[in-house]
Phi, psi and omega in degrees: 000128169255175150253135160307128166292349210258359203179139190296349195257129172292181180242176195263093180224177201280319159256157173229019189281312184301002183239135195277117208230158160281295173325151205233073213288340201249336176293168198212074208264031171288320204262358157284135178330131120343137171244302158182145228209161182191145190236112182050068172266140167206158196211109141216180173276142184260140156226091146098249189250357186259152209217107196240136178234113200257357142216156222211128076102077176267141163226134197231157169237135213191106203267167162312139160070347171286142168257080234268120132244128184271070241243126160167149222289163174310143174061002160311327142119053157301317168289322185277340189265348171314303183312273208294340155293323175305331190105347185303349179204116177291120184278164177317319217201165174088135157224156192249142205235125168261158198016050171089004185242179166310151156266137231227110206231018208261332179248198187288310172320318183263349171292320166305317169289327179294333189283336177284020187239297191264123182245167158227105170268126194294167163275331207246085178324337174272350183273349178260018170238177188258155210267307209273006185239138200270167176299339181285325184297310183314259222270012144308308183286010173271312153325306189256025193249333154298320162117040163303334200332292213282021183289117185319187183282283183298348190275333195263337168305309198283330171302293196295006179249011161288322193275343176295301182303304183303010153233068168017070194216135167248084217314340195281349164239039172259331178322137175067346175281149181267146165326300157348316205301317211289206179240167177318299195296324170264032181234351169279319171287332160282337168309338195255325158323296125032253164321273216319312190319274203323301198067036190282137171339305196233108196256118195255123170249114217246132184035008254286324144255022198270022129273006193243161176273202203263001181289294185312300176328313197290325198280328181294291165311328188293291218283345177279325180287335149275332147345290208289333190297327202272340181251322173081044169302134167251146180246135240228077194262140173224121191214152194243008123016028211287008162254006169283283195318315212288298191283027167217345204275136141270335171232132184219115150246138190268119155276143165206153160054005155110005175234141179289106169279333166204158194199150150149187177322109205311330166306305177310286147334292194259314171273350165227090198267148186250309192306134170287004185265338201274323198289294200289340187292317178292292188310321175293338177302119175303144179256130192264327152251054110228173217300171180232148169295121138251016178287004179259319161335000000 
């Protein structure tokens, strides 16, 4: 199997040895721990007399070490289920089981213990830090949110400038600085600094590069895919994306309408599609030398 040069969705061929993937395509992570799973979770909204229903009666598995994309167009309801795994939103209907068991968020204490098993990096880098706490505070509260508290003054300079160095970031010339100072890319690589301190189970990425340039980009994924090799972290991509999903996934589900029109092994998924949402999702992908269908737009 190669990739078509003309386009991110592979094409169907006899070897796949040149090509190097994120995703860990030959494991069988059916046989690795439930991480977190869900059954007919579904969440909807009231406005006034109108009734949005943003996500319908979903259900998913999510293994140790697996890597996940959940793939679909803007208002497909991707986002809102990003929200209700994170806890940020209580689904309508459905439950959600963290490591096999129900999940139970109902007072502060226990949404803060479910927040050490689980993290996020956002898409819009600039709304996730708070404007007024400088960088050293952002990764101190990571340090004592691990349970680093009672860690001298150099044990926590030295975790953070281990986790800066592991996105190529140089904490010494971050230090005393506010989030604002960097650039996009380099407030997405301290989120990922960030992740490396907690080291949390489960990492949910919501677009994580669509605002940064394709440079950044490459260094960013990259840098998540190691993440996951050294902790055997799983990771959760929310993307509208399939050829990004293809090339990093162990798994891929499409969403529309608030519903998994399809799932399963990525390879499976994207070169043998079965769903027509999945088929137009692929047909969309530009091709650079020839002309594009926009009749589907």
């Amino acid at each position: 199997m190669k990739i078509d040069e003309n386009t991110a969705v592979a094409q169907p061929q006899d070897t796949r040895e040149s090509v190097t993937f994120g995703g860990d395509r030959n494991k069988d992570f059916s046989q690795e721990p439930l991480c977190l799973s869900g059954r007919g979770v579904t969440r909807v909204f009231h406005t006034g007399k109108t009734t949005t229903v943003a996500v319908d009666h979903v259900d998913f598995d999510f293994h140790k070490g697996e890597l996940i994309s959940i793939v679909g167009e803007s208002g497909s309801g991707k986002t809102t289920l990003s929200k209700m795994l994170l806890g940020l939103l209580e689904p309508s209907e459905g439950e959600i089981f963290f490591k096999g068991e129900p999940r139970d968020i109902s007072t502060s204490a226990k949404k803060k213990e479910y927040w050490r098993g689980i993290q996020a990096i956002f898409q819009d880098p600039f709304s996730s830090y708070n404007v007024f706490h400088k960088i050293d505070s952002v990764l101190l509260d990571c340090i004592n949110m691990s349970g680093g508290r009672n860690l001298s003054k150099d044990q926590k300079t030295a975790m953070m400038t281990e986790a800066c160095s592991f996105v190529n970031l140089k904490f010494a010339e971050l230090t005393n600085k506010y989030p604002f100072e960097l650039s996009g890319g380099q407030m997405q690589r301290l989120m990922i600094a960030r992740i490396f301190l907690l080291k949390p189970e489960i990492l949910l990425a919501d677009e994580p590069t669509s605002m940064i340039d394709a440079c950044s980009r490459a260094t960013i994924l990259d840098m998540l895919l190691n993440l996951r090799n050294e902790t055997d972290m799983t990771i959760i991509f929310i993307t509208h994306d399939i050829g990004l999903a293809y090339y990093i996934s162990d798994s891929v589900y499409i969403m529309e309408h608030g519903k998994f029109v399809e799932s399963g092994k990525a390879d499976q998924v994207i070169l043998y599609p079965q769903a027509a949402y999945t088929k137009r999702l692929i047909s969309d992908v530009p091709k650079i030398h020839e002309p594009w269908d926009l009749s589907t737009v």
